[in-house]
Backbone as CSV, one residue per row, in Angstrom:
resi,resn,N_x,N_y,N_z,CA_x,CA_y,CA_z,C_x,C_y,C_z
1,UNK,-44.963,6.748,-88.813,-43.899,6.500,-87.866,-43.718,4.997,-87.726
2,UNK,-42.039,4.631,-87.828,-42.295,3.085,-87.704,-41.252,3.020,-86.610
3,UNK,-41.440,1.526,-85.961,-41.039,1.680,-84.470,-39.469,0.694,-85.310
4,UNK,-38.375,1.185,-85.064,-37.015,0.083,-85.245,-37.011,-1.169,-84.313
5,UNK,-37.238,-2.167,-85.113,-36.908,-3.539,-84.193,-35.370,-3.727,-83.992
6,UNK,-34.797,-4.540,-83.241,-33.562,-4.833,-83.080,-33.379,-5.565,-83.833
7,UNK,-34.495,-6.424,-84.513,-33.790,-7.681,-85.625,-33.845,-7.017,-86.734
8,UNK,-33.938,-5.747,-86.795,-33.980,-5.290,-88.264,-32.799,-3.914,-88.880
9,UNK,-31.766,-4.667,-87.211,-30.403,-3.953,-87.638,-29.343,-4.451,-88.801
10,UNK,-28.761,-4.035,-89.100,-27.704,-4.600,-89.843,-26.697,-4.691,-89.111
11,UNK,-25.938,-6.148,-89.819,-24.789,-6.652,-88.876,-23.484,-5.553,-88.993
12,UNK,-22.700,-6.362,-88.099,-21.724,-5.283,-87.880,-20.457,-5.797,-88.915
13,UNK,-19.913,-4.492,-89.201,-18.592,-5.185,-90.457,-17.536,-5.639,-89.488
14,UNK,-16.573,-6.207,-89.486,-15.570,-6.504,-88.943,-14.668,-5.971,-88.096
15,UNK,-14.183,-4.317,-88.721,-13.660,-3.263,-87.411,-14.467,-3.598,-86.215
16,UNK,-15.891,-3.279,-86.706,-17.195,-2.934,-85.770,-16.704,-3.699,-84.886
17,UNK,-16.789,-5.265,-85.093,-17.092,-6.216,-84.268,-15.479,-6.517,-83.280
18,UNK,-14.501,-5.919,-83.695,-13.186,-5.709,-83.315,-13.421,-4.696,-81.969
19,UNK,-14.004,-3.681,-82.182,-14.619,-2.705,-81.370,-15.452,-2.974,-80.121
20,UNK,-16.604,-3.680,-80.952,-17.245,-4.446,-79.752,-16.651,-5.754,-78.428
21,UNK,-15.790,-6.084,-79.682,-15.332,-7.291,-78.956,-13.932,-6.773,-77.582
22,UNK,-13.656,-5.642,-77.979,-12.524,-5.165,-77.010,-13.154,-4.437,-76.186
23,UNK,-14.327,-3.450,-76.336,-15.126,-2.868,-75.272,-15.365,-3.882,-74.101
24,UNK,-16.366,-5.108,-74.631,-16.294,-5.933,-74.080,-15.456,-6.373,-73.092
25,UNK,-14.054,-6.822,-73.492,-13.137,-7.161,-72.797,-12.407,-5.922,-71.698
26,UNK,-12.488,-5.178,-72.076,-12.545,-3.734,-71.299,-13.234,-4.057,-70.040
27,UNK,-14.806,-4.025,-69.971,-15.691,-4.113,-69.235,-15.403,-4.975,-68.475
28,UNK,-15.007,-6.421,-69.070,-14.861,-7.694,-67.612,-13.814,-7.567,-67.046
29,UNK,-12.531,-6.637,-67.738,-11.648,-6.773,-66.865,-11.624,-5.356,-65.466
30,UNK,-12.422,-4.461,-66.332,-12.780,-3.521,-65.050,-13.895,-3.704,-64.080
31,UNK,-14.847,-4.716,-64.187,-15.222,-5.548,-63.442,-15.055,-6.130,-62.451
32,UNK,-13.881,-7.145,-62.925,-12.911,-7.975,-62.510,-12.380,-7.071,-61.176
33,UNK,-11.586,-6.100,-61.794,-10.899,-5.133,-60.715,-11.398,-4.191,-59.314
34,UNK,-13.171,-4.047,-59.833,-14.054,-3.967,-59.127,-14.313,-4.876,-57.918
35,UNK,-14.474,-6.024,-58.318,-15.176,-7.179,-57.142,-13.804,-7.381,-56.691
36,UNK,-12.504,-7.258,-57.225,-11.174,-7.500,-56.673,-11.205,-6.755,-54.943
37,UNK,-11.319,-4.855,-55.516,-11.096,-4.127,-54.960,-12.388,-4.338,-53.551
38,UNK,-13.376,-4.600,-53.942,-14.292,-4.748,-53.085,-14.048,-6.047,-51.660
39,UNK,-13.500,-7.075,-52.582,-13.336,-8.232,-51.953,-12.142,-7.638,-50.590
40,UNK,-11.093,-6.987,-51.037,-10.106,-6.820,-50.505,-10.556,-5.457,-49.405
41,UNK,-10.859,-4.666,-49.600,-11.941,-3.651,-48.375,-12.725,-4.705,-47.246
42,UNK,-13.129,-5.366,-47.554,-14.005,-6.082,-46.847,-13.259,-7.317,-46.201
43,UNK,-12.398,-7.952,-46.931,-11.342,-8.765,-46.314,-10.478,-7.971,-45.376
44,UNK,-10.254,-6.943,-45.212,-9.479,-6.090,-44.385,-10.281,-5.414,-43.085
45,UNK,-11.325,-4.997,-43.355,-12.329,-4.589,-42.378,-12.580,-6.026,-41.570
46,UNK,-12.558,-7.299,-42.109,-13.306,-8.216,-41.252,-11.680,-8.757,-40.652
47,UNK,-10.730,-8.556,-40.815,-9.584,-9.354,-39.956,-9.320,-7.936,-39.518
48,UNK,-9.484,-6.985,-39.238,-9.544,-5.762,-37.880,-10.131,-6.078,-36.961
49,UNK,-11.365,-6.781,-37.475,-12.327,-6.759,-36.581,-12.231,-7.284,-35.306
50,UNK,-11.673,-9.076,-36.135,-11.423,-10.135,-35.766,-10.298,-10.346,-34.721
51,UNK,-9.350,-9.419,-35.514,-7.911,-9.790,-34.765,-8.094,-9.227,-33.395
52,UNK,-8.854,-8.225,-33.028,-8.684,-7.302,-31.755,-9.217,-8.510,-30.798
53,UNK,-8.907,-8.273,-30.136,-8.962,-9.506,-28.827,-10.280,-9.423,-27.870
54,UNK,-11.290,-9.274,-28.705,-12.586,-8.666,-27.663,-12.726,-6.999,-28.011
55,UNK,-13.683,-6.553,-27.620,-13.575,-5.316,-27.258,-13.288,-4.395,-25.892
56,UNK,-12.787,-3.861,-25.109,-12.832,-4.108,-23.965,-13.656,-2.750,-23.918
57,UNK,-14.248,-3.125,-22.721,-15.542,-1.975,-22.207,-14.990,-0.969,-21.621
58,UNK,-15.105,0.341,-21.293,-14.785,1.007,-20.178,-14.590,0.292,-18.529
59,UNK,-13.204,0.725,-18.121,-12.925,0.127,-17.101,-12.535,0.939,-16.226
60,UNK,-12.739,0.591,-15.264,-12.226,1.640,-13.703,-11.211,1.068,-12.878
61,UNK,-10.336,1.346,-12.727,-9.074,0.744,-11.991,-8.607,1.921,-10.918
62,UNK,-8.333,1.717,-9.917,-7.622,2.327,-8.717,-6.630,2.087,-8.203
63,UNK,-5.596,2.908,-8.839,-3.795,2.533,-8.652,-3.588,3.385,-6.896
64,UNK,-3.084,2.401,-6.250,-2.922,2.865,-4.820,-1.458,3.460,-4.879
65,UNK,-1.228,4.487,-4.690,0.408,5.339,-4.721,0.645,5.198,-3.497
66,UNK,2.261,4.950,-3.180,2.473,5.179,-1.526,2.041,6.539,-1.263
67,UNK,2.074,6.296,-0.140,1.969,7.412,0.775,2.552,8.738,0.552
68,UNK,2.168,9.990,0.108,2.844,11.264,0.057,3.468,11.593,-1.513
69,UNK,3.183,10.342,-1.840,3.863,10.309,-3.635,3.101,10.948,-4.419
70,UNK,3.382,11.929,-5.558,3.122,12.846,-6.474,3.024,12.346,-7.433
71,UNK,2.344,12.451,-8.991,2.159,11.882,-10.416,2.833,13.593,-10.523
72,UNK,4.126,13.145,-11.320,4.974,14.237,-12.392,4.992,14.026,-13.837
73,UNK,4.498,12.760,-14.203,4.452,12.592,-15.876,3.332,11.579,-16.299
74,UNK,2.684,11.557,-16.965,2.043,10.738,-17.378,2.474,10.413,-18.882
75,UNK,2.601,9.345,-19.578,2.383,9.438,-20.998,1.868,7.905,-21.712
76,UNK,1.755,7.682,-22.774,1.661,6.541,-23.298,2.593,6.252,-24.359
77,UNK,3.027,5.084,-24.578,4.560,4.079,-25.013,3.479,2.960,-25.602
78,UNK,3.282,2.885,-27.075,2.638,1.354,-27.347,1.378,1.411,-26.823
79,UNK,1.617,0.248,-26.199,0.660,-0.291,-25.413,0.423,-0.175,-24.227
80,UNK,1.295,0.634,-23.261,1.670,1.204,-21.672,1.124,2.503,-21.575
81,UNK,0.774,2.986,-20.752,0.636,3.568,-19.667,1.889,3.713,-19.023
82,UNK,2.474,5.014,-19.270,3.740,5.291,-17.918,3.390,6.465,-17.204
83,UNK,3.405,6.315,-15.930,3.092,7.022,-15.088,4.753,7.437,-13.920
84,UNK,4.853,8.316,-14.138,6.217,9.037,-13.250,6.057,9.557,-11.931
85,UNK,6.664,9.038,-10.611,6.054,9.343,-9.772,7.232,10.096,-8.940
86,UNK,6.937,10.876,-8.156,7.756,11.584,-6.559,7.483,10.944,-5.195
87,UNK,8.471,9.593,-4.744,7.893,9.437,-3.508,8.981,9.521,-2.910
88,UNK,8.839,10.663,-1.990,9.386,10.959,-0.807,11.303,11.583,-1.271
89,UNK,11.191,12.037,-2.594,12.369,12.713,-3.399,12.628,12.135,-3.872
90,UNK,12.487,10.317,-4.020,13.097,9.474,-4.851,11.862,9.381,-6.230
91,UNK,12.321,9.035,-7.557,11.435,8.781,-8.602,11.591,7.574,-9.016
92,UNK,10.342,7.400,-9.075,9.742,6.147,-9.804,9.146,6.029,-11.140
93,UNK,8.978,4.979,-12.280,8.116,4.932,-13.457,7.202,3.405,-13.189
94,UNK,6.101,3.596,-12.863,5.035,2.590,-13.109,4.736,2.699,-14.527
95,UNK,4.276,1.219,-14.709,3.641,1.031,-16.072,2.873,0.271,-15.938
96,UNK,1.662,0.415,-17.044,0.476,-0.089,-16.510,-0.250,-0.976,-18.158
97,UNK,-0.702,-1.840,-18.409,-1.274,-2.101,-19.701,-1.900,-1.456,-19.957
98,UNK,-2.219,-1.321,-20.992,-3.467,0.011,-21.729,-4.586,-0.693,-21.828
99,UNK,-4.504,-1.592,-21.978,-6.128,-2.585,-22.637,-6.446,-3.243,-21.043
100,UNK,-5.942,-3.342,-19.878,-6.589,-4.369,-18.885,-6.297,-3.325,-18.160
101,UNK,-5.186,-2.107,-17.951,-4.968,-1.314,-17.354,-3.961,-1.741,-15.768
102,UNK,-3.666,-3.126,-16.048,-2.988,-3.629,-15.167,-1.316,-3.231,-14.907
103,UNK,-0.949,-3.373,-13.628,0.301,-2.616,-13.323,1.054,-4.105,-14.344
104,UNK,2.245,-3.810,-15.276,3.134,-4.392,-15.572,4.487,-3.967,-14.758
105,UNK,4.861,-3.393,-14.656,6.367,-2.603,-13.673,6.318,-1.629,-13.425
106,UNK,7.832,-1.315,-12.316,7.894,-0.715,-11.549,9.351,-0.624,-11.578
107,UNK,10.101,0.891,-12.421,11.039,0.934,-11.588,11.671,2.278,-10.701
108,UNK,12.066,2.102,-9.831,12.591,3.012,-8.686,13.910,2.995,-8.816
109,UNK,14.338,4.562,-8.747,15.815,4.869,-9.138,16.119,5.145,-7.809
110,UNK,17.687,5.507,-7.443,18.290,5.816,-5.795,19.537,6.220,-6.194
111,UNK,19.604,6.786,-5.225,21.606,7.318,-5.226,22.409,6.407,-4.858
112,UNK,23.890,6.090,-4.973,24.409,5.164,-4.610,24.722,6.003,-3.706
113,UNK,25.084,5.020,-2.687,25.750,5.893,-0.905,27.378,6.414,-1.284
């Protein structure tokens, strides 16, 4: 039994090395497209991260309603909080930020006389 050395291959004819030489080029450019694709996942995950303005923690806020006033709708718009209210037969829409949870407006509709 004899063990094959590598120096005791024979060279390659010319196709061969046509072959090799484009595999090759194959390889770095799917490579290439690799660390591309990687770079760009990770460039995207880190300006998500970044861009958000803090994280904000769980927060507790206590919206004081007048007196006798009802919640008839709730929904979310964007970045709002709208809250639809019944006070006293007339309706109202509060809006509130979503991220600080702070009142932004208020409007109240009426009959004309």
């Amino acid at each position: 039994m004899s063990n094959p050395h590598p120096d005791d291959e024979k060279p390659l004819d010319p196709e061969q090395q046509k072959i090799v030489a484009k595999v090759r080029w194959l390889m770095l450019i799917s490579g290439f497209a690799t660390m591309l694709g990687i770079a760009v996942v990770i460039g995207v995950i880190g300006y998500r991260f970044f861009r958000t303005e803090g994280s904000v923690g769980p927060s507790e806020v206590t919206a004081m309603l007048p007196k006798g006033a009802k919640i008839v709708n709730t929904a979310v718009a964007e970045d709002r909080v709208v809250v639809t209210l019944d006070v006293a037969g007339a309706m109202e829409i509060w809006t509130f930020d979503i991220k600080t949870l702070r009142a932004t407006g208020r409007l109240r509709f009426a009959t004309e006389p």
